[in-house]
C-alpha positions in Angstrom: -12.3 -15.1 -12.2 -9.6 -15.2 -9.0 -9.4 -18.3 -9.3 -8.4 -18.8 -12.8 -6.0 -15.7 -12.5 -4.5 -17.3 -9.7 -4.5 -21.0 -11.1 -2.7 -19.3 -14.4 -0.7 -17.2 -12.2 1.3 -20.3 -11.0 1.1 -21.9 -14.3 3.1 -18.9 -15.4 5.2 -18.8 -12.8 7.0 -22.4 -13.1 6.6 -21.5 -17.1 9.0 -18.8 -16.3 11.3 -20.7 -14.2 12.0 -23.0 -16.9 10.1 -25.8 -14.3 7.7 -28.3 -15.1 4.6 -27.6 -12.8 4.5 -29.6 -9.4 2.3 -29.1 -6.2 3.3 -26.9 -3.9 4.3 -27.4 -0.7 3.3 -24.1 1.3 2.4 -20.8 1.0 1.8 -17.1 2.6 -0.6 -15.5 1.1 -0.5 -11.4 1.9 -3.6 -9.6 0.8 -4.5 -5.9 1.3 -7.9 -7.3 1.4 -7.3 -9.3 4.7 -7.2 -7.5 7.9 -4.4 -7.8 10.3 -4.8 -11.4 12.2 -8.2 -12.5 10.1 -6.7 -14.4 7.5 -8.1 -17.8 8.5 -11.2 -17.2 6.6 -9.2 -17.0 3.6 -7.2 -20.1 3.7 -9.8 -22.4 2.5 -10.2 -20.8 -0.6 -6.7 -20.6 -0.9 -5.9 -24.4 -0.2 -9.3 -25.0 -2.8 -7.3 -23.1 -5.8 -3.8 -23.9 -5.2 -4.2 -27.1 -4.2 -1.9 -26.5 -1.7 -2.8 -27.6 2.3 -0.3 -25.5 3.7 -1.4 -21.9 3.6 -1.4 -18.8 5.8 -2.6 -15.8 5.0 -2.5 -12.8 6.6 -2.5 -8.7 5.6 -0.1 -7.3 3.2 2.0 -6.2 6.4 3.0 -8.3 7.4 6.0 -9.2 4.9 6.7 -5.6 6.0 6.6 -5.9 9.3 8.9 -9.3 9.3 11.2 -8.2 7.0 11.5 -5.0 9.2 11.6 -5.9 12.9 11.5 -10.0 12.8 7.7 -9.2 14.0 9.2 -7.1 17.0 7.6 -4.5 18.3 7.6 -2.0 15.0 5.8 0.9 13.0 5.6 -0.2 9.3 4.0 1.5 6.4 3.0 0.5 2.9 2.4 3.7 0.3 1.7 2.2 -3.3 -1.7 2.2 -4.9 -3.5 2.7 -1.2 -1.3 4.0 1.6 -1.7 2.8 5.1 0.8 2.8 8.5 0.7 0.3 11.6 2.3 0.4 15.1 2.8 -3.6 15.5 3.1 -5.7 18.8 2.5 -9.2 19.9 -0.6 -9.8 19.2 -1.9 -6.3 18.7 -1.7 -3.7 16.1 -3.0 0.0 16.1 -4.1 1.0 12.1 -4.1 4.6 10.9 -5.2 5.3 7.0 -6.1 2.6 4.7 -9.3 3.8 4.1 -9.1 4.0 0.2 -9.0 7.3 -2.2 -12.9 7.8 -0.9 -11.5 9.2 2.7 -7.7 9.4 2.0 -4.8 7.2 1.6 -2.8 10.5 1.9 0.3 10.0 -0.2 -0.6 6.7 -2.0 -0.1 6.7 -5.9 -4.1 7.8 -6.5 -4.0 10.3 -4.4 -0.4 11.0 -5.8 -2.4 11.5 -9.1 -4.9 12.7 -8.2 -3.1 16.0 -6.9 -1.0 15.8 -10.4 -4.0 16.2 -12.3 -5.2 18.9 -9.7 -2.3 21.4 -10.4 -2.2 20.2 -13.9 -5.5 22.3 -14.1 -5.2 24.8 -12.4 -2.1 25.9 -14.0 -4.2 25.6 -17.5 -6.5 28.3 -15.4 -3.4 30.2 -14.2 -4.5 29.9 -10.6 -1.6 28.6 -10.6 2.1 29.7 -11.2 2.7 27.4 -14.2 5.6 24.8 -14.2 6.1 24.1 -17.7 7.8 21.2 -17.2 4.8 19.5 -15.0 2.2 20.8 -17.1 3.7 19.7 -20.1 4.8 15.6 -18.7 1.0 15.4 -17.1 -0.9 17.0 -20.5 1.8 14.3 -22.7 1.0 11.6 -20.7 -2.6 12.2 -21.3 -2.0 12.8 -24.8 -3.9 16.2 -24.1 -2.8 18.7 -26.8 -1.0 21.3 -24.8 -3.8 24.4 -27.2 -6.8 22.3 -25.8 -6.3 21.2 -21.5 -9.9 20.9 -21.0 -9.6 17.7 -22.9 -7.4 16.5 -19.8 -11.2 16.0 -18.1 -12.2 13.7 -21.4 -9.0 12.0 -20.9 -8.7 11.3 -16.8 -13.2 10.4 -16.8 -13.3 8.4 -20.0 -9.4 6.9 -20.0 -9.3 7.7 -23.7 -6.1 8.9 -24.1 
């Protein structure tokens, strides 16, 4: 399944571009799924799919870190769908988060929504001083009717919206 994603991926890419598809000379590949410095085990399958020979790949930092400090010394951060921060130097790196929603990623977009959903809730309980406009942007984009908010539970565990 990667591979045919990626494979169309590239396909789509030079479809895009207005380009006739042609080999390609090198790539970085950045991956929240490698970590920092063990990216060599990747590149195989990389070079397999792509049919490219030149690959690195490396964690999603490290476009961060270069594009922040030229890989000087450097803290970087990356808060999107997971959430993790770095101190980077040389050849060393000290990692703090990442762990996933399970045990944090404090400030990522799940835990973001996560805590929308919270309040959301609790306002419908009025534990909560209510914010109408909150309550009423989280239960619209749920398509929860604003007479019934314990369908929001329906709507977040079964994605029927």
């Amino acid at each position: 399944m990667a591979k045919q994603s990626i494979e169309d991926s590239i396909r789509l890419a030079f479809e895009a571009a207005g380009l006739e598809q042609q080999p390609i000379e090198g790539m970085f590949i950045a991956s929240a799924a490698i970590e920092v410095f063990e990216g060599e085990g990747h590149m195989n399958f990389f070079k397999e799919v792509t049919g490219c020979q030149q690959v690195e790949c490396d964690s999603d930092i490290f476009p961060v870190w270069y594009a922040g400090s030229r890989f000087e010394p450097a803290i970087a951060m990356i808060a999107g769908t997971g959430a993790v921060i770095y101190l980077l130097r040389d050849n060393t790196y000290i990692k703090s988060s990442g762990w996933g929603p399970q045990f944090g990623d404090e400030g990522a977009g799940f835990d973001i929504g996560i805590h929308a959903i919270q309040y959301t809730a609790r306002m419908a309980d009025l534990r909560m001083d209510m914010d109408d406009e909150f309550y009423q942007a989280v239960m619209a984009h749920f398509e929860v009717p604003l007479d019934n908010p314990h369908r929001l539970l329906r709507a977040v565990n079964t994605g029927e919206f």
